[in-house]
Residue frames as qw, qx, qy, qz and C-alpha x, y, z in Angstrom:
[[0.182, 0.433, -0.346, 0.812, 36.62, 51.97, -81.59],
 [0.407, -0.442, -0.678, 0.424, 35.69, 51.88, -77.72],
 [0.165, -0.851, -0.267, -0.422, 33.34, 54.48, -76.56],
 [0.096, 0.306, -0.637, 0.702, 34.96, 56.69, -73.69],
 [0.321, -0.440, -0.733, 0.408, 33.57, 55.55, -70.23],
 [0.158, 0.606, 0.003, 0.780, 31.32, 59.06, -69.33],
 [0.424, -0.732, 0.290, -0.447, 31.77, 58.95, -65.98],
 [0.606, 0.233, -0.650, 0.395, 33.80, 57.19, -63.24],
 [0.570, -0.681, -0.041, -0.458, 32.83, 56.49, -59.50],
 [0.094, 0.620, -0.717, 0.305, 35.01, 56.62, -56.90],
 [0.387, -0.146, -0.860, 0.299, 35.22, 54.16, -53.96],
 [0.018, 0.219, 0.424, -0.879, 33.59, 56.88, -51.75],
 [0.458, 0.165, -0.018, -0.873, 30.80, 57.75, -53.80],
 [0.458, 0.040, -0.874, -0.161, 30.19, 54.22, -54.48],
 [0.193, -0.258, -0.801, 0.505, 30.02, 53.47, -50.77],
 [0.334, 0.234, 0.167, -0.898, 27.84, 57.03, -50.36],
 [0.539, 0.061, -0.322, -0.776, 25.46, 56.03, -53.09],
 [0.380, -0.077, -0.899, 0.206, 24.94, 52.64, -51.11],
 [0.242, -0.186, -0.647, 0.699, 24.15, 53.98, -48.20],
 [0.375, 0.109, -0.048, -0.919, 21.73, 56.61, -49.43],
 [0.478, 0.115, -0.658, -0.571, 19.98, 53.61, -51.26],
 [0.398, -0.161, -0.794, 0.431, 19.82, 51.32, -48.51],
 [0.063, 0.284, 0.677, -0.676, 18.58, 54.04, -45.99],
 [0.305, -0.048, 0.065, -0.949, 16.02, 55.31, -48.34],
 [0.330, 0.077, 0.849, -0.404, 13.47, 52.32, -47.97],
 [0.814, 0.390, 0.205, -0.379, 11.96, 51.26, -51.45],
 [0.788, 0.221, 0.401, 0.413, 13.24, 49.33, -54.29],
 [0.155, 0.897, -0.088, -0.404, 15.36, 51.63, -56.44],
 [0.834, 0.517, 0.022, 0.192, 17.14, 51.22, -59.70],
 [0.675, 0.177, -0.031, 0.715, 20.15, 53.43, -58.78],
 [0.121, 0.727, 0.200, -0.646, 20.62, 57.12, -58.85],
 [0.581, 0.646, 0.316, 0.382, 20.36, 59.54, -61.84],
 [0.304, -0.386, 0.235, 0.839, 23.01, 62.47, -62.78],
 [0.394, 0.687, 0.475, 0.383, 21.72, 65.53, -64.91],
 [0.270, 0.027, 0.070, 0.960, 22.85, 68.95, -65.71],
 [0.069, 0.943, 0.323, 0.031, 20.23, 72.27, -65.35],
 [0.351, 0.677, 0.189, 0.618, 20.48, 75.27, -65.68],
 [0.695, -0.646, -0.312, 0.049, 21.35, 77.09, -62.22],
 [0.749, -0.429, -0.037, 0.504, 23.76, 79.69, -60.82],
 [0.016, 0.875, -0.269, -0.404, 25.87, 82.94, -61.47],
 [0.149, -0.344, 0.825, 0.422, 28.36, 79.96, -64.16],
 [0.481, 0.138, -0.066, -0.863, 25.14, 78.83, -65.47],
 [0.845, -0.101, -0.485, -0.199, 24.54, 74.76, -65.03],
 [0.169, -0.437, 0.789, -0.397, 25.42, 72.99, -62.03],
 [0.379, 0.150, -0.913, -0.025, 24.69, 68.78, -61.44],
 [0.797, -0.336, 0.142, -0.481, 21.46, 67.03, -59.67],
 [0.331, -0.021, -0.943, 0.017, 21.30, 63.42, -58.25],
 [0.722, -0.127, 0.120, -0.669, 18.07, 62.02, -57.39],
 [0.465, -0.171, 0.846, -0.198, 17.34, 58.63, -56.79],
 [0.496, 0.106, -0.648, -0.568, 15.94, 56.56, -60.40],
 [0.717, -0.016, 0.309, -0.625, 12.85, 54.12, -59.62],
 [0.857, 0.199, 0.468, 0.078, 13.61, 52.80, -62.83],
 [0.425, -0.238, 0.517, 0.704, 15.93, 53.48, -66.07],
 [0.569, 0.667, 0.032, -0.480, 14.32, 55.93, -68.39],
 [0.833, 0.509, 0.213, -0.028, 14.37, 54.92, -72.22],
 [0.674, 0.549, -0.177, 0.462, 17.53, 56.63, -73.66],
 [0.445, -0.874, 0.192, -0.027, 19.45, 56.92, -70.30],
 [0.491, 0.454, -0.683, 0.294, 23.50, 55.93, -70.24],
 [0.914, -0.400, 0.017, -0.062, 23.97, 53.17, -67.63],
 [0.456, 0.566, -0.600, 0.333, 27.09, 52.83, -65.81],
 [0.894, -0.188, -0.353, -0.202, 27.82, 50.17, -63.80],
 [0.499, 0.482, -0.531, 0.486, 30.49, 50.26, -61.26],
 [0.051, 0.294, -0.654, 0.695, 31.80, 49.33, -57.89],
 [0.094, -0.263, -0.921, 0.270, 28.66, 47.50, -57.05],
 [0.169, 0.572, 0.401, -0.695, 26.06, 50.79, -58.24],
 [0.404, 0.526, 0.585, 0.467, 24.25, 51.53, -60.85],
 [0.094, 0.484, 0.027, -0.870, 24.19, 55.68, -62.16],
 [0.425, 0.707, 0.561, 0.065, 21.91, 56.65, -64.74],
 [0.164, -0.341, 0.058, 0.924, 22.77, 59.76, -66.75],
 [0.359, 0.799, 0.280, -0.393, 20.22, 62.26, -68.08],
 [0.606, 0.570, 0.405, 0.379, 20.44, 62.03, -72.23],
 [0.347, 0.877, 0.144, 0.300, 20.96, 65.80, -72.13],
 [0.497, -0.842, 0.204, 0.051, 23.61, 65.74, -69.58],
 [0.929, 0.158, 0.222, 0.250, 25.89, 63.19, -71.64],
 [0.691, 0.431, -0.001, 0.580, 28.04, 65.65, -73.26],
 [0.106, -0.921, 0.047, -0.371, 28.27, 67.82, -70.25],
 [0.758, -0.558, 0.301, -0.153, 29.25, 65.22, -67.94],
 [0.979, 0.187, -0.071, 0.033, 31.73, 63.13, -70.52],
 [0.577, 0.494, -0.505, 0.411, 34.94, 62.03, -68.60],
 [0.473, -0.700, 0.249, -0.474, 33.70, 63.17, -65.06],
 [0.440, -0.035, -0.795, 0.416, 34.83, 61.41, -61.85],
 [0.567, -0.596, -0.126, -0.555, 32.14, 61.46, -59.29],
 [0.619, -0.156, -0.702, 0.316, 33.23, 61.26, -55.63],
 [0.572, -0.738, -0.357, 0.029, 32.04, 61.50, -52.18],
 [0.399, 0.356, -0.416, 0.736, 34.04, 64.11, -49.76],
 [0.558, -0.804, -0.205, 0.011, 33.40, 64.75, -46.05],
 [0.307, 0.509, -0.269, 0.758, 35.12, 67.74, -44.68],
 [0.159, -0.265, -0.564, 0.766, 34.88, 69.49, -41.46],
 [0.168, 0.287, 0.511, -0.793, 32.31, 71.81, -42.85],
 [0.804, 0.233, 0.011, -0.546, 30.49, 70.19, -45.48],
 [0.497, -0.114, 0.853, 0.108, 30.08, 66.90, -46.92],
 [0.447, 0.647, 0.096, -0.611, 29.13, 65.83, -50.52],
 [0.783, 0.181, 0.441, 0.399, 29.50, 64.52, -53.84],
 [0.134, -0.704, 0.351, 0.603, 32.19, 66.16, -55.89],
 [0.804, 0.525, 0.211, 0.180, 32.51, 66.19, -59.88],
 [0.169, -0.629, 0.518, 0.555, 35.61, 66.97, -61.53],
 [0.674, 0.579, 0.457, 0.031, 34.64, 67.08, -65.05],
 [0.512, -0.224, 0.363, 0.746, 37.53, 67.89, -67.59],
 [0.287, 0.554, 0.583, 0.520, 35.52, 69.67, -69.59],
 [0.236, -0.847, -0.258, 0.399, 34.75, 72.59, -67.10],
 [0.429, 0.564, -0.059, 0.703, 36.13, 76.01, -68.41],
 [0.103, -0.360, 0.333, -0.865, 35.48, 77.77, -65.02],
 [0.360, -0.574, -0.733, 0.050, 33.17, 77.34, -61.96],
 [0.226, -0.861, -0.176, -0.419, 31.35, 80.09, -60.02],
 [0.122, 0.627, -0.490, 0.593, 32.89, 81.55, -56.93],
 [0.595, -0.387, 0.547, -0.444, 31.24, 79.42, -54.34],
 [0.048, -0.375, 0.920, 0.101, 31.26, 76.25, -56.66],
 [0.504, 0.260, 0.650, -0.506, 27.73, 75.50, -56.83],
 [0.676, 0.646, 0.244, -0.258, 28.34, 75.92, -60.66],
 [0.711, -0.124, 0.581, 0.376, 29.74, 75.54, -63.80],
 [0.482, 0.763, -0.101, -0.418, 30.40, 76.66, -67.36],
 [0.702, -0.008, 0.596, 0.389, 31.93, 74.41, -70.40]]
């Protein structure tokens, strides 16, 4: 049985996570996705930039980028779609993670 994919990256966030990589000016493995604790919904989503590929990250490979996910984020994050959005008054990466039961009122969080 095929494992589900646990995450999916658009074209945009593809291109975004390029570009970040590129301007920040050292070798880098990729980025990394993880879940804290954080907010009035009570977990909301980091990305940082990975150096290298901790021991029991998930590695997903796509569109020409490499994501890391944080071991304890795995079953928060399984199914997401990570993309890039530039609006008029913000810009950003956007999850849409089927697993959400609710997000806070400004969106800065989550609850599953």
């Amino acid at each position: 049985m095929d494992r589900p994919t646990p995450l999916t990256i658009t074209d945009a966030a593809a291109e975004r996570v390029k570009a970040l990589i590129a301007k920040r000016g050292k070798p880098t493995a990729g980025i990394r996705i993880g879940v804290r604790s954080k907010g009035c919904s009570g977990m909301s989503y980091t990305v940082e930039f990975a150096d290298e590929k901790s021991p029991y990250d998930e590695t997903v490979e796509d569109k020409g980028v490499t994501v890391y996910i944080d071991p304890k984020a795995t079953m928060f994050i399984l199914g997401t779609e990570m993309d890039y959005v530039e609006e008029q008054m913000k810009s950003g990466f956007v999850f849409r993670n089927p697993n959400e039961k609710g997000r806070c009122g400004c969106g800065e969080s989550f609850h599953i």
